[in-house]
C-alpha positions in Angstrom: -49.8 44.0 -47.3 -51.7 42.2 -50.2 -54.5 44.4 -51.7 -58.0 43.9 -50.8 -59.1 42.4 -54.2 -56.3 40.1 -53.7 -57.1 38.9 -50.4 -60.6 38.1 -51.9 -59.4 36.2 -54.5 -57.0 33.9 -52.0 -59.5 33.6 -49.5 -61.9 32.2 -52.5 -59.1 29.8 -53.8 -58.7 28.6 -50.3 -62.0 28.1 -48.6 -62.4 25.9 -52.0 -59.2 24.1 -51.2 -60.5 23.5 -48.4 -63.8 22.4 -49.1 -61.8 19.9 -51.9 -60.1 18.1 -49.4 -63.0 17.8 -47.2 -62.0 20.8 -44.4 -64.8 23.1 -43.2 -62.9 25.9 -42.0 -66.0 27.8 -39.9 -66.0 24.4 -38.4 -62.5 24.1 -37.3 -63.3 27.6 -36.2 -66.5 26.6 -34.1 -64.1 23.4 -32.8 -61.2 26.0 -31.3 -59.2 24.0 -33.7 -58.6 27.1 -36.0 -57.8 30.0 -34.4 -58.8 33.7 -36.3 -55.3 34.4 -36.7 -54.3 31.3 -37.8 -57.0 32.0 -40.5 -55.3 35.1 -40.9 -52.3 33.1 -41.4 -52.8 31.0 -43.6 -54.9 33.7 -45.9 -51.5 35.7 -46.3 -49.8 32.5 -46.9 -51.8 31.9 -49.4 -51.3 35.6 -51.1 -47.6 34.7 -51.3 -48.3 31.5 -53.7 -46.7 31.4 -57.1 -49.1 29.2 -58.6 -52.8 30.4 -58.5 -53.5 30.4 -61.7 -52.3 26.4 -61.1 -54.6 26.7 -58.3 -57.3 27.7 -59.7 -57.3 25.0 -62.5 -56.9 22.2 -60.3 -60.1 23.6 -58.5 -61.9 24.0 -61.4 -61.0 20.6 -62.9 -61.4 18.8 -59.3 -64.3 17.7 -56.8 -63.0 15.6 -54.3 -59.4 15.5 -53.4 -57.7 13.3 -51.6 -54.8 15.9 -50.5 -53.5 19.6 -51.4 -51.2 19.9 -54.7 -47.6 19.7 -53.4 -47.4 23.6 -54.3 -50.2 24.5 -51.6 -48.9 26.5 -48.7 -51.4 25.6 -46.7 -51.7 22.1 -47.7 -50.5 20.8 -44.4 -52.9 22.6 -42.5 -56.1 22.0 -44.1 -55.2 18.2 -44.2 -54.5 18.5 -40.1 -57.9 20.5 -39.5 -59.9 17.6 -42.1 -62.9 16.4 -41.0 -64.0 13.1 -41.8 
């Protein structure tokens, strides 16, 4: 199990993944759409990334995306729980 200073850093890099590709997380959460262990989920999949450093640059250097970088593990799921 991932380290609590590590888990604090993932969930940072992905709630502003999320907010990037226009998903509101607490929303999907209000909706039923994302369960609290799916959050779960997808926070430990997101511990197990190679690239957050990559992460974290992309962030940094982007507003608005359009999509996840290819190496995002969650990439499919935040584009599934976007909100218009």
């Amino acid at each position: 199990m991932p380290g609590s200073k590590t888990l604090k850093e993932h969930e940072a890099l992905m709630s502003r993944m999320a907010r990037t590709v226009g998903t509101d997380l607490d929303e999907a959460e209000l909706r039923g759409d994302l369960p609290p262990e799916m959050r779960n989920d997808m926070l430990l999949r997101c511990t197990g990334c190679a690239s957050p450093q990559e992460c974290e640059r992309f962030l940094d250097t982007t507003e608005i995306a359009e999509g996840t970088p290819e190496y995002c593990r969650n990439g499919m799921v935040l584009m599934a729980l976007r909100t218009s």
